[in-house]
KEMIVEX-923353 format. One record per atom (N, C-alpha, C): atom name; x, y, z. Coordinates in steps of 0.001 Angstrom, whole numbers, plus 500000, padded with zeros to 6 digits. Layout:
N
  atom       x       y       z
    CA       X       Y       Z
...
***
This chain:
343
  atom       x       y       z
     N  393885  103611  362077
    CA  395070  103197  361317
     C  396248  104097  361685
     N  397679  103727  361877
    CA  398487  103992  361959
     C  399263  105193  361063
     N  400103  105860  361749
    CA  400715  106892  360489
     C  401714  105856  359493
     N  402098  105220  360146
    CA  403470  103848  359300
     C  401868  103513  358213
     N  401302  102401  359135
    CA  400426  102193  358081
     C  399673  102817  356696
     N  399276  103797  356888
    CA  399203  104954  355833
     C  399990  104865  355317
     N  401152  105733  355699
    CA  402330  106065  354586
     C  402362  104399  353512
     N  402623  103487  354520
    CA  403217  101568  353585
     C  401723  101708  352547
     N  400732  101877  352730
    CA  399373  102121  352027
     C  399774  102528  350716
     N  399761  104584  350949
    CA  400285  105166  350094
     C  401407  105093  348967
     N  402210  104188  349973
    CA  403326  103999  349045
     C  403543  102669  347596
     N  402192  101754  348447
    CA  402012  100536  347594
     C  400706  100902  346810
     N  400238  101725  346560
    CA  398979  102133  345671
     C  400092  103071  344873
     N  401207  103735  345074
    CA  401936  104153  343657
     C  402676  103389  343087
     N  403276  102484  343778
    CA  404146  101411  343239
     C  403784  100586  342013
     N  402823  101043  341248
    CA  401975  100689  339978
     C  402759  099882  339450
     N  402527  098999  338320
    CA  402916  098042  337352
     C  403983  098841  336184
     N  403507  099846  336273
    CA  404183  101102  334876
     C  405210  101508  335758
     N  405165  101976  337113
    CA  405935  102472  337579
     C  407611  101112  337587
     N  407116  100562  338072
    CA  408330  099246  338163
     C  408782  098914  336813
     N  408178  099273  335553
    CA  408600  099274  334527
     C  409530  100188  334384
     N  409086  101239  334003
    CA  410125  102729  333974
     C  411018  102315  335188
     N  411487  102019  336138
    CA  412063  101920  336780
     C  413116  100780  336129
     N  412715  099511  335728
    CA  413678  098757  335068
     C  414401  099495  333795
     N  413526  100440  333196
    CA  413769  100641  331676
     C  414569  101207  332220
     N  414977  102472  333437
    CA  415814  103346  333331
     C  417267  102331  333902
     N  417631  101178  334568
    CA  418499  100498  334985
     C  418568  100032  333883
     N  417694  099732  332566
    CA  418323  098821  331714
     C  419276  099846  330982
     N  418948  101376  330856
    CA  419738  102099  329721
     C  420363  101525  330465
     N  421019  102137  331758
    CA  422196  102660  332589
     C  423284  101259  332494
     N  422775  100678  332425
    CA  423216  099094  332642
     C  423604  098784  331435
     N  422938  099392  329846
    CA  423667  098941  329137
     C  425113  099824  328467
     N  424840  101719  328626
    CA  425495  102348  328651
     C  426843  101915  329431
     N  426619  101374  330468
    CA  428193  100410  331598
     C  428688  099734  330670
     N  427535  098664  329962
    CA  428206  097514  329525
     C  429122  097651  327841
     N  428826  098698  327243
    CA  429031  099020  325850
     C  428826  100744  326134
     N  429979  100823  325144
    CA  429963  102043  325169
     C  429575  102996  323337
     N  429093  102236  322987
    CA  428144  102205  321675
     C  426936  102475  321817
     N  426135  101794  323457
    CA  424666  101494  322999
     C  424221  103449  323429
     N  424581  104345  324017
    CA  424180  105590  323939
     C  424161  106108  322806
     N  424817  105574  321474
    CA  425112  106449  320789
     C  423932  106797  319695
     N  423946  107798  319174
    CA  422526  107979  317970
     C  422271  106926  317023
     N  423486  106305  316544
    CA  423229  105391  315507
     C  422151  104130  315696
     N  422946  103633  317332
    CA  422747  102569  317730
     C  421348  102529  318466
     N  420397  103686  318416
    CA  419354  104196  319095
     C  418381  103826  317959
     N  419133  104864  316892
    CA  418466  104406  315634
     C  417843  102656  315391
     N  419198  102104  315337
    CA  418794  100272  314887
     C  417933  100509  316220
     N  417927  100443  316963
    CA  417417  100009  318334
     C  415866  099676  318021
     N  415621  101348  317753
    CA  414195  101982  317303
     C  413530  100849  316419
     N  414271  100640  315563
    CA  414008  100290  313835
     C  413682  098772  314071
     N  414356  098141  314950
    CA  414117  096841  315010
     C  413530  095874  315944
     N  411958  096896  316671
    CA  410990  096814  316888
     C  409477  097030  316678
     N  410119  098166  315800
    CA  408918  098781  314876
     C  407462  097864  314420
     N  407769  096980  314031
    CA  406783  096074  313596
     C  405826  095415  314812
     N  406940  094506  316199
    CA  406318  094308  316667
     C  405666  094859  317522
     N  406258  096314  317777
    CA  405403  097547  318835
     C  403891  097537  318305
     N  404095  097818  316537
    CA  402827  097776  315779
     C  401717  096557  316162
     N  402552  095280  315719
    CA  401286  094102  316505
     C  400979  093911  318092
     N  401429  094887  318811
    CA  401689  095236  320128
     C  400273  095649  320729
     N  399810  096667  319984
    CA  398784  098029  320364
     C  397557  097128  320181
     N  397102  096786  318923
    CA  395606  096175  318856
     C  395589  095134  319750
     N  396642  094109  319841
    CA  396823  093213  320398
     C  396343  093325  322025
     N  396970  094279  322308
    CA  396716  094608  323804
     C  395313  095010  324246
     N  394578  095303  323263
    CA  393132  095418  323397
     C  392347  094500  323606
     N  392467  093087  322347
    CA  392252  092381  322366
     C  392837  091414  323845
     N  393593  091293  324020
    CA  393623  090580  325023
     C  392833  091070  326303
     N  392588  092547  326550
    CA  391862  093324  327651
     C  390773  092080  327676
     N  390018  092212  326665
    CA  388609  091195  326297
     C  388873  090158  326580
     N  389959  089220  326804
    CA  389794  088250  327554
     C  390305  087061  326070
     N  390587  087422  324987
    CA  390551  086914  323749
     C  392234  086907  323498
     N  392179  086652  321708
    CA  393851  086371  322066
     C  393904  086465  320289
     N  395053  086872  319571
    CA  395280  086926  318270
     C  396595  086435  318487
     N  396749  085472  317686
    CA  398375  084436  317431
     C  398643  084783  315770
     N  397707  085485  315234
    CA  397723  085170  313495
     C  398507  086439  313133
     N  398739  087264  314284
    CA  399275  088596  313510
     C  400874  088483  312728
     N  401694  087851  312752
    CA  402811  088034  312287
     C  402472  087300  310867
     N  401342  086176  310874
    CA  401028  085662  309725
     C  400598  086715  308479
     N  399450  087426  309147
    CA  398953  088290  308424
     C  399981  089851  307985
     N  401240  089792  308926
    CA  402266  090216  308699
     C  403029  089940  307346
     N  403217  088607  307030
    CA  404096  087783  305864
     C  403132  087639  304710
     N  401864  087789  304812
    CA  400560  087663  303814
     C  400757  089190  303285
     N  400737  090001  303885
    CA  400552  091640  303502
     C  402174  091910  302720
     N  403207  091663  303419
    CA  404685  091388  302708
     C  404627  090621  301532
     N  404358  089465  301766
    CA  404075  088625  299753
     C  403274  089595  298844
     N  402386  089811  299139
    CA  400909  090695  298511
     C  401586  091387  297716
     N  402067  092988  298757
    CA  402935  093893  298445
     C  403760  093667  297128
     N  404530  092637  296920
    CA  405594  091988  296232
     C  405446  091744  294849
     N  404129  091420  295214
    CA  403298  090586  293861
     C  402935  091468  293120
     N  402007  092507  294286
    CA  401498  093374  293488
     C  402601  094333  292820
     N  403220  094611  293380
    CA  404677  095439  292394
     C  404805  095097  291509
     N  405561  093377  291419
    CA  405780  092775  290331
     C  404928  092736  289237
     N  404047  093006  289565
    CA  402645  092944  288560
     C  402371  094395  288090
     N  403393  095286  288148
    CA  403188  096156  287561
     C  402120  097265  288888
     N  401175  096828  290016
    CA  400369  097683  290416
     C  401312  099144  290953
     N  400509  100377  291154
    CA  401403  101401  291366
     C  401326  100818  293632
     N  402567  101427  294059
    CA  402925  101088  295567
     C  401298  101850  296058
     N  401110  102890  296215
    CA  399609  103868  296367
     C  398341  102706  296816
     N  398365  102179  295355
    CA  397592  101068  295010
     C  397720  099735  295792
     N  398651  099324  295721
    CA  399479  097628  296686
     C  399109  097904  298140
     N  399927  099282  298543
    CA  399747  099256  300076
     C  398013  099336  300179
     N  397029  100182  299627
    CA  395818  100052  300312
     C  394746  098395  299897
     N  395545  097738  298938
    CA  395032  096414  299139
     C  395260  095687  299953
     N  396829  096113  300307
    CA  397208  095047  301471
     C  396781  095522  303161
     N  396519  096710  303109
    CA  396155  096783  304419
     C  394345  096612  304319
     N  393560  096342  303646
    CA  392103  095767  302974
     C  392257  094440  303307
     N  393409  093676  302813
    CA  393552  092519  302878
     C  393687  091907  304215
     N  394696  092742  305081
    CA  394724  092541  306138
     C  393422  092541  307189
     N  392562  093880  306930
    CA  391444  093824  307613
     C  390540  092723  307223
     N  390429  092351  306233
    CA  389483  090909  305861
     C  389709  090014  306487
     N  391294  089866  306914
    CA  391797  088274  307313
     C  391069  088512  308840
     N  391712  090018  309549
    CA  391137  089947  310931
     C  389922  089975  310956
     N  388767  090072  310146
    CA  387657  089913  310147
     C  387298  088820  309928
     N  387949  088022  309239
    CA  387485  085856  309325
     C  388264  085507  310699
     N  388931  086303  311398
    CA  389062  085884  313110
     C  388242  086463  313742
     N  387385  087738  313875
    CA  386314  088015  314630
     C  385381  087063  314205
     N  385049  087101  312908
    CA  383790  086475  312752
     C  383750  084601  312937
     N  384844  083976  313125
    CA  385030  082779  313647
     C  384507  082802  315000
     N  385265  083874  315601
    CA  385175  083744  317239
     C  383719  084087  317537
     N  383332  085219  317146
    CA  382063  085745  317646
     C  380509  085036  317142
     N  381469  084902  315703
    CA  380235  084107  315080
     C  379128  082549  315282
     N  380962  082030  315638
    CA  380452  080556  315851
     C  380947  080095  317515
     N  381187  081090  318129
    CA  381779  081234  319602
     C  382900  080606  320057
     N  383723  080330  318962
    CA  385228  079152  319043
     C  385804  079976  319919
     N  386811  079124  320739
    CA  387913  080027  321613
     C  388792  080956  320200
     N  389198  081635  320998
    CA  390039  082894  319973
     C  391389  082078  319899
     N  392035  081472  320589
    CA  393233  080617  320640
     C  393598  079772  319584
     N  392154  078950  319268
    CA  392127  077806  318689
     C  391877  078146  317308
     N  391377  079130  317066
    CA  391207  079934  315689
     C  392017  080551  315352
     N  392907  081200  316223
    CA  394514  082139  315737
     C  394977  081103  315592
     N  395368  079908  316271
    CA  396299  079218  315791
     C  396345  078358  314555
     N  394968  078352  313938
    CA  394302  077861  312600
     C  394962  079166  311930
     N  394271  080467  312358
    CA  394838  080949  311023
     C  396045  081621  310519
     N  396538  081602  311452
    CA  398062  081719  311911
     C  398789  080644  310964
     N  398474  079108  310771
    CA  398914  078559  309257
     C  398489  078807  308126
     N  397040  079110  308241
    CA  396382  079329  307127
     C  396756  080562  306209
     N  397197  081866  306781
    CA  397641  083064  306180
     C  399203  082600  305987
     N  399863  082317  306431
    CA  401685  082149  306265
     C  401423  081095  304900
     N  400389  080328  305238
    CA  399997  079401  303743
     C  399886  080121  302461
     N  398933  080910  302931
    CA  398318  082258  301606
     C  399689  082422  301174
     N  401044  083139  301964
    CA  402110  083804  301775
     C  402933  083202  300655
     N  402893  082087  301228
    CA  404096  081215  300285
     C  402987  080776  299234
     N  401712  080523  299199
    CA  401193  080607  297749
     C  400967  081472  296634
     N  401529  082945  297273
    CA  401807  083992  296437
     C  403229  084050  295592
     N  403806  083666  297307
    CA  404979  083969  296681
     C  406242  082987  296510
     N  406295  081690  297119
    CA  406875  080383  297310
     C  407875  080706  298030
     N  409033  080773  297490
    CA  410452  080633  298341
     C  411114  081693  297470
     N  410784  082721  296177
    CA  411263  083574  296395
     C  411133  084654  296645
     N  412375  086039  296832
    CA  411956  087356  297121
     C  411850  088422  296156
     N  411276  089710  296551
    CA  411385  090513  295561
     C  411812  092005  296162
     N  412543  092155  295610
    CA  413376  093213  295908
     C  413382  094455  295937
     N  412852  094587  294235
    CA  413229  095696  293856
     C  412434  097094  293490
     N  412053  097391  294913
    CA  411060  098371  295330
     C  411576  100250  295279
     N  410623  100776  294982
    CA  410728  102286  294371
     C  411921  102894  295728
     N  412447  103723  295374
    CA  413715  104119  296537
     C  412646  105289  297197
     N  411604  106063  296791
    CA  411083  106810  297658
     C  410464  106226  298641
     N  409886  104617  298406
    CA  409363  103905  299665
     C  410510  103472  300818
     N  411546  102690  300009
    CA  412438  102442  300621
     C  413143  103190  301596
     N  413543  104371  301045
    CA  414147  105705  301654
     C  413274  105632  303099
     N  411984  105716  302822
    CA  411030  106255  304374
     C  411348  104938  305200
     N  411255  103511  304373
    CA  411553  102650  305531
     C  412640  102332  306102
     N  413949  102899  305756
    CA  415782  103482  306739
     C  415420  104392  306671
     N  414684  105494  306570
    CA  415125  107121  306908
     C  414696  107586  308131
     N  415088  108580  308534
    CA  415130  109114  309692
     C  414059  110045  309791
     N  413764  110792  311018
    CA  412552  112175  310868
     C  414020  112826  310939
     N  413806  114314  309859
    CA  414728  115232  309775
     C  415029  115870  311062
     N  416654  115645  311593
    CA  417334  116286  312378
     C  417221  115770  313508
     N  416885  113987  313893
    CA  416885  113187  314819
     C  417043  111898  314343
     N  417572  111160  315337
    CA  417940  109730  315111
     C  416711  108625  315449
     N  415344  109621  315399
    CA  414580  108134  315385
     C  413940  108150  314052
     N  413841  106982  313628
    CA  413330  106151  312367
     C  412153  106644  311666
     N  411960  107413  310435
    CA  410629  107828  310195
     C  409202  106564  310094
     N  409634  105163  310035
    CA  408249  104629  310492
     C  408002  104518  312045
     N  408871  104812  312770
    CA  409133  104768  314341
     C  407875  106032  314269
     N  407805  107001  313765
    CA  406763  108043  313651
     C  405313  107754  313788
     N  405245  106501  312703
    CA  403363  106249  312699
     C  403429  105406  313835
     N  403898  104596  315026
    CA  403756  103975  316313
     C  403572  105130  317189
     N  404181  106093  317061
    CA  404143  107306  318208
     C  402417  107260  317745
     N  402315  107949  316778
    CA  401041  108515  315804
     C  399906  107374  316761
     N  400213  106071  316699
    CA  399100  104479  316398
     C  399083  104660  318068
     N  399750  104929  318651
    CA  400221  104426  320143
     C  399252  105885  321226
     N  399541  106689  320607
    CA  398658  108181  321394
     C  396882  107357  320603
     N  396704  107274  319911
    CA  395476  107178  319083
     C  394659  106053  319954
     N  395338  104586  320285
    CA  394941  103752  320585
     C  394871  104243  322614
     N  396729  104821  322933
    CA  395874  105013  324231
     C  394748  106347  324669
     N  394508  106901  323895
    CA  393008  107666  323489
     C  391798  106962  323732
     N  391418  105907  323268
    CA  390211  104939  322849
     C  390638  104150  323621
     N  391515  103448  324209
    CA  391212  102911  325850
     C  390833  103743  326517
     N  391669  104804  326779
    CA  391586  104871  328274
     C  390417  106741  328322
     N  390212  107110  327599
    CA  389529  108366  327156
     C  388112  108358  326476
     N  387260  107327  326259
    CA  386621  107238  324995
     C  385673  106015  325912
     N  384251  105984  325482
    CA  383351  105114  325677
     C  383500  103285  325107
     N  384509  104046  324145
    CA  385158  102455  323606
     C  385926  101892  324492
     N  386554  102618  325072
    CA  387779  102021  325894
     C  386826  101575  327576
     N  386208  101925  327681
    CA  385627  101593  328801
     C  384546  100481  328257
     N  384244  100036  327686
    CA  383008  099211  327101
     C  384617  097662  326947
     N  385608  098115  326119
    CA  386774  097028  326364
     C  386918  096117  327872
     N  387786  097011  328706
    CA  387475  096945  330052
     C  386551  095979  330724
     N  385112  096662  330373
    CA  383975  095781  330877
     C  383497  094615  330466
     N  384122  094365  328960
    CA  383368  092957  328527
     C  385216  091912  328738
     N  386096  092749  328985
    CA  386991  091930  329686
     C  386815  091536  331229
     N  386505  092422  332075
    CA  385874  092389  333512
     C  385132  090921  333729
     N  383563  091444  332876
    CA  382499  090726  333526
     C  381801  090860  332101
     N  381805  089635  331544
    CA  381284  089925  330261
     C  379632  089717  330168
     N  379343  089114  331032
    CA  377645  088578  331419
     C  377188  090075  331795
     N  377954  091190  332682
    CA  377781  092387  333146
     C  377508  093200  331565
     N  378592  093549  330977
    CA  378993  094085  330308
     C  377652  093929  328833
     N  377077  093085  328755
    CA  376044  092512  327792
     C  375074  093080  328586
     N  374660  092630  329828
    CA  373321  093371  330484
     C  373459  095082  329974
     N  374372  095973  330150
    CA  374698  096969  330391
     C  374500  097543  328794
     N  374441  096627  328263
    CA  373750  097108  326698
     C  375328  097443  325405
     N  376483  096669  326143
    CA  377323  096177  325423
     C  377365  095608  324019
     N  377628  095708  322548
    CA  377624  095032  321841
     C  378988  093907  322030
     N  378590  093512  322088
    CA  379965  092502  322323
     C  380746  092243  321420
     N  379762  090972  320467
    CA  380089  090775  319300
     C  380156  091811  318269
     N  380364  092923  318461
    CA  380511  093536  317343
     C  382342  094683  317761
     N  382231  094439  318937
    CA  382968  095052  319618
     C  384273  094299  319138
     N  384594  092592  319580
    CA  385124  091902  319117
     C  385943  092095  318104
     N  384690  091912  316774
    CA  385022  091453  315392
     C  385472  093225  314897
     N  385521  094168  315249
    CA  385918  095838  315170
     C  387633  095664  315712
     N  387946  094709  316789
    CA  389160  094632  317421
     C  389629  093875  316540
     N  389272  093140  316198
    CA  390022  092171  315310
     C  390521  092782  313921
     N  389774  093425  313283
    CA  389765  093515  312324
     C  390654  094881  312175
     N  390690  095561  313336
    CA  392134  096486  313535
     C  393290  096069  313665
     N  393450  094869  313848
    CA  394740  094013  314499
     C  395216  093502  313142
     N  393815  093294  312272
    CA  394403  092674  310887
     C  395454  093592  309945
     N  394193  094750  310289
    CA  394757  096253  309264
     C  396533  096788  309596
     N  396191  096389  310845
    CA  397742  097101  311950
     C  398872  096248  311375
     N  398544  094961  311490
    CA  399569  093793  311478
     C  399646  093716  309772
     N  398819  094334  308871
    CA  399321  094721  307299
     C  400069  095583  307369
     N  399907  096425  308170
    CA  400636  097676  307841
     C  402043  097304  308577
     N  402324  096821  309431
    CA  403769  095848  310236
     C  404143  095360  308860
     N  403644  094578  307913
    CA  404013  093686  306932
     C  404736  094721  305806
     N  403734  095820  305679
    CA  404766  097397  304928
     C  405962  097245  304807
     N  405671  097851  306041
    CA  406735  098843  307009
     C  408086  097304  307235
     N  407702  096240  307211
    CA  409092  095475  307322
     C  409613  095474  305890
     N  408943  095579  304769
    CA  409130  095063  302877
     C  409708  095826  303069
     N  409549  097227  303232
    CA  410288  098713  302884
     C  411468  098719  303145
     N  411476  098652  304832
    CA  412384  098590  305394
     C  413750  097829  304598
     N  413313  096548  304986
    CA  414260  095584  304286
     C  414786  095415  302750
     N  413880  096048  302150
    CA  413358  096115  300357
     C  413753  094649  300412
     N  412444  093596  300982
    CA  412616  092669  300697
     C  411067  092008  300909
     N  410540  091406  300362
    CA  409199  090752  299993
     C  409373  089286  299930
     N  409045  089158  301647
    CA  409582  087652  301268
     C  408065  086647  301902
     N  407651  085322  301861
    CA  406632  085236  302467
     C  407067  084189  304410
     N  408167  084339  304441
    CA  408838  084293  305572
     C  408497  085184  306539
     N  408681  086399  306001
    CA  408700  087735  306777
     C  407921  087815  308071
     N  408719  087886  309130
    CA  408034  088467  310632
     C  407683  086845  311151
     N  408148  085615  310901
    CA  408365  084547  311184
     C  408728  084879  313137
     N  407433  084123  314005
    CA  408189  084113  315233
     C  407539  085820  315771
     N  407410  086580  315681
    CA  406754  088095  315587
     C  405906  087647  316582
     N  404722  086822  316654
    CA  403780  086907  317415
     C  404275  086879  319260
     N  405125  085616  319375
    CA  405940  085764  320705
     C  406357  086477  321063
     N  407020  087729  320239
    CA  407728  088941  321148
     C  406477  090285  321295
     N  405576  089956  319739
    CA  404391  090942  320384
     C  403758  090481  321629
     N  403219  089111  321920
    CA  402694  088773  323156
     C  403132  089110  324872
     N  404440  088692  324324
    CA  405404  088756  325581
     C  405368  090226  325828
     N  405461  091229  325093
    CA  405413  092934  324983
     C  404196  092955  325886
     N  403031  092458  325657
    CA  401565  093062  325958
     C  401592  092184  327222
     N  402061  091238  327672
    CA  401588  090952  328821
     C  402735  091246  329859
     N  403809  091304  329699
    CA  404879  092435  330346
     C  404550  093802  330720
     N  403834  094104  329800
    CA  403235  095745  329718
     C  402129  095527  331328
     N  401477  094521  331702
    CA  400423  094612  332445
     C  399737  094419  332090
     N  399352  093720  330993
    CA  397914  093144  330788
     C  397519  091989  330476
     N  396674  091806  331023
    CA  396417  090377  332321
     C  395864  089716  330897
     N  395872  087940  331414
    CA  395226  086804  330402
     C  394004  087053  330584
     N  394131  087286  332065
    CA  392216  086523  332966
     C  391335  088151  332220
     N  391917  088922  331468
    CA  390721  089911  330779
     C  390667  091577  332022
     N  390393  092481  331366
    CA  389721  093514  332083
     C  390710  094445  332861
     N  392452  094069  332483
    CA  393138  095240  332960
     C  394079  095502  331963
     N  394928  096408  331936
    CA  396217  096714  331501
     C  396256  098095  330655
     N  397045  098798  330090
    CA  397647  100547  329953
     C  398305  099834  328829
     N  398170  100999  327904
    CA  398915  100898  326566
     C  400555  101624  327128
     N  400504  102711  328275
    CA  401876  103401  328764
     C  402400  102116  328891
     N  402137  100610  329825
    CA  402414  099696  330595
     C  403215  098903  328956
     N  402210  099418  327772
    CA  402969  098054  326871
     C  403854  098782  326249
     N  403766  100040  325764
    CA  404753  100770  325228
     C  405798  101063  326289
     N  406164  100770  327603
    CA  407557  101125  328098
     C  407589  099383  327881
     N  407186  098245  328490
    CA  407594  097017  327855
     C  408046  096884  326602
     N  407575  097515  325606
    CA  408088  096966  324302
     C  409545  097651  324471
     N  409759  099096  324676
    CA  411533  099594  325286
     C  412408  098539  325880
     N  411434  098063  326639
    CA  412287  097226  327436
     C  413152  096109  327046
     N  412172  095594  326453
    CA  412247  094185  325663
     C  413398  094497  324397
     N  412747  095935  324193
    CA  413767  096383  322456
     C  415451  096522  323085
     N  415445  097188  324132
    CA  416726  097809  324673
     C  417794  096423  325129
     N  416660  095550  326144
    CA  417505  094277  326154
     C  418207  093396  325405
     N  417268  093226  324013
    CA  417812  092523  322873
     C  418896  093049  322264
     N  419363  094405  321951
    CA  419920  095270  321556
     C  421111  095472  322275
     N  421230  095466  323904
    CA  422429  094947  324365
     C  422806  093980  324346
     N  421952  092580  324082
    CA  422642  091329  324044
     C  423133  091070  322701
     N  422946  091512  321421
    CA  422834  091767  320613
     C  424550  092334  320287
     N  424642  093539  320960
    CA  426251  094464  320991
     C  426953  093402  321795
     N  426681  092869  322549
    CA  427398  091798  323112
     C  428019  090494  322083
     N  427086  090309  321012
    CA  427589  089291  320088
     C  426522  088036  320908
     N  425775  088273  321686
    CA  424926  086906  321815
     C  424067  086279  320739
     N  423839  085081  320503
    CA  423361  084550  319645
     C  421782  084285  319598
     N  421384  084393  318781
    CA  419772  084665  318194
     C  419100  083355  319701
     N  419854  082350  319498
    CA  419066  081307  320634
     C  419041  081825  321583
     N  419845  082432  321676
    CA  420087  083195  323327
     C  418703  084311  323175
     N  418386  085309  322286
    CA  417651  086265  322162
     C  416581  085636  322166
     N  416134  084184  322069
    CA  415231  083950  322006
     C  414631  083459  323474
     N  415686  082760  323881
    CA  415293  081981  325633
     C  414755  083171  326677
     N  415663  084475  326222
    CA  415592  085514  327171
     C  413660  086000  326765
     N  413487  086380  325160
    CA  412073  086290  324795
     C  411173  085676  325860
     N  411173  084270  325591
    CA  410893  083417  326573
     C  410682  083379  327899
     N  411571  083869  328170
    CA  411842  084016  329824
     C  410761  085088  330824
     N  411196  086360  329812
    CA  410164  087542  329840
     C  408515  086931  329738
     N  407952  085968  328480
    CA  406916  086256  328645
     C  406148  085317  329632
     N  407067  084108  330645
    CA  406994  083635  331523
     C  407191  084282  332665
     N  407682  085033  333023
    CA  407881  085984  334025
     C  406826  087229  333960
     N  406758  087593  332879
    CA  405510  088555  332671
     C  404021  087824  333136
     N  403611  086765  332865
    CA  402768  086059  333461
     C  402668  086107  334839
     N  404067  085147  335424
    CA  403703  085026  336837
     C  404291  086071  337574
     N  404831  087410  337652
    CA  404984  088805  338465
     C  403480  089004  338920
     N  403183  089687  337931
    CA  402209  090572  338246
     C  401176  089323  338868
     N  401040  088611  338631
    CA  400110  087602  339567
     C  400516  087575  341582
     N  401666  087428  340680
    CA  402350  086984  342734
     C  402491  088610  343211
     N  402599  089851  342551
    CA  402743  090675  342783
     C  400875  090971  343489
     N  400177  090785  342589
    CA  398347  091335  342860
     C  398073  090132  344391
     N  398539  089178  344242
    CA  398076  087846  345429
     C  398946  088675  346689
     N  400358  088751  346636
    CA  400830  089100  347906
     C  399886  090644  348298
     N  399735  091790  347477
    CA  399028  092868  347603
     C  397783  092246  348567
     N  396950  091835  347926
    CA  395869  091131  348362
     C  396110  090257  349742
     N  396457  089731  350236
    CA  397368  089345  351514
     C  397728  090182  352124
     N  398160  091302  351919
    CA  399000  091995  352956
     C  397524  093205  353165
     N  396312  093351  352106
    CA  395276  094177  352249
     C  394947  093444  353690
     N  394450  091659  353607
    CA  393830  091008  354199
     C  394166  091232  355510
     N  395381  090960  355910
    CA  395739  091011  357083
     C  395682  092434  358050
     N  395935  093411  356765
    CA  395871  094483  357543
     C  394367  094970  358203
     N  393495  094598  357132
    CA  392170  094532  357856
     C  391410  093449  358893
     N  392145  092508  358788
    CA  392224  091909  360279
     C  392993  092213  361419
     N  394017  092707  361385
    CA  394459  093409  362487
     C  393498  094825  362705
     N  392526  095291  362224
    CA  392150  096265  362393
     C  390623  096007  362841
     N  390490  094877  362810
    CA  389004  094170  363391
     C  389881  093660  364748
     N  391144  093429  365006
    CA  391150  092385  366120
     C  391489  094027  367118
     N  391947  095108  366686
    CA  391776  096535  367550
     C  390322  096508  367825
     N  389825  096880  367058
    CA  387434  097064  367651
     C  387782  096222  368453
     N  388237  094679  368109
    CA  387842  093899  369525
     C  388147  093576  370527
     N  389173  094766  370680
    CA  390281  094299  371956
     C  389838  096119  372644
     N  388922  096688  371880
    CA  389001  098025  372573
     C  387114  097974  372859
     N  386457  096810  372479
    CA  385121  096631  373052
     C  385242  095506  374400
     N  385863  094848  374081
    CA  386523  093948  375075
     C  386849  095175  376455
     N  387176  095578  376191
    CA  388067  096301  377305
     C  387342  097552  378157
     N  385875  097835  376822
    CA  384830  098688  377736
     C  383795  097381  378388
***
């Protein structure tokens, strides 16, 4: 092999999926710092932060779950179920202490009637999120109908606008840092995270190999439930608003996040680094179009656009790789045979 060759080698085995990310993220500041001269500023870092928070949160489990080859559509539901709950339970006199650990209970139950659908009775995961994905937004508005409730303790409230002391990022922006080291721990560090991986890989493998599968599953799920309660919090607080609307549409920009990030439909790859600089990405873009005065349809096509493009990149990106491997190892069989030829 060639010294060119090497080096083009070397250089396309770093050219990683994360790497081309960070690489956009840093053209997107720069690009939006050009375009507005607001979006550097602390405040505007702040909203920035604040008004992703939730879906970074349905971001993380999510991205696990999809490793496996599976799929959760119900999380923003179970988002607006944990938000009504919350509401009710206030109104009803329960102390917040009390509300939040039912509703994140509540939440894990719901993701546990999606493991145990999928694993139990072997339904596609698709066809069951998208069942319960009405079925919980149903729960919501049977708690709570069409109205809101407001009027929540100011020490909760306070944490969901307040800041960490003596910086401009968001104190629930804190438990994602916290959720985000934890989760990429147990991928990528941990016997769990490699057992993910493998029953996304080769799941017939992954079962020989003494895999629980199904239990593996319905454990993912049922984190995604707990996570996506605690998203449902962290938006009431925020907003001091309890509505059973809440996080309406959520699931598309968490999806689009996790498969932007690098992680594949077909199961068995992708980096939580890969979804957490995507979710920046995605947050920073909206946020300049946003200072621009573009309109929500617009924020939404671009949504869109991303999680269609996030699909087919990294595909045409792994196929051309794969092509350009191919050839190079045929030019390197047609050398042996032009230098046996020649003895």
């Amino acid at each position: 092999m060639s010294q060119d060759q090497k080096s083009t080698r070397r250089l396309a085995s770093r050219l990683n999926w994360e790497t081309i990310l960070a690489v956009l993220l840093v053209i997107a500041i720069a690009g939006g710092g050009f375009l507005n001269q607001d979006f550097l500023t602390p405040e505007n870092w702040s909203n920035l932060l604040a008004n992703f928070i939730e879906i970074a949160l349905l971001a993380l489990p999510l991205s696990l779950i999809v490793i496996t080859k599976e799929i959760d559509l119900s999380v923003a539901s179970i988002l607006g179920l944990s938000s009504s709950l919350l509401g009710l339970l206030w109104e009803s006199k329960v102390s917040m202490p009390l509300g939040i650990l039912v509703c994140l209970l509540v939440g894990a139950a719901a993701g546990a009637l999606n493991g145990f659908l999928v694993v139990g009775f072997g339904l596609p995961s698709l066809a069951v999120t998208i069942g319960t994905l009405a079925l919980f937004r149903g729960f919501a508005y049977v708690l709570l109908g069409d109205k809101a409730i407001a009027d929540f303790p100011a020490e909760y409230t306070g944490f969901g606008i307040g800041t960490i002391p003596n910086t401009f990022i968001p104190s629930p922006f804190a438990l994602f840092i916290i959720l985000a080291i934890v989760f990429w721990l147990i991928l990528h560090h941990t016997t769990v995270g490699r057992r993910i991986y493998a029953v996304g890989g080769n799941q017939t493998a992954a079962l020989f190999s003494g895999v629980n599968i199904g239990r593996l599953k319905i454990l993912l799920f049922i984190a995604s439930g707990a996570i996506s309660a605690l998203a449902g919090i962290i938006y009431t607080l925020r907003f001091s608003s309890s509505r059973a609307d809440n996080g309406t549409g959520f699931e598309l920009s968490a999806i689009a996040a996790v498969i932007l990030g690098g992680v594949t439909v077909q199961g068995g790859r992708g980096t939580i680094t890969g979804v957490v600089l995507s979710l920046l990405l995605i947050g920073i873009l909206n946020n300049v179009l946003t200072l621009a005065d573009v309109a929500n349809e617009i924020l939404r096509i671009v949504t869109g656009s991303l999680l269609i493009v996030s699909v087919l990149l990294p595909n045409l990106i792994a196929s051309t790789s794969e092509r350009w491997r191919v050839r190079q190892r045929l030019k390197e069989i047609e050398k042996i045979e032009a230098v046996s030829a020649a003895k």
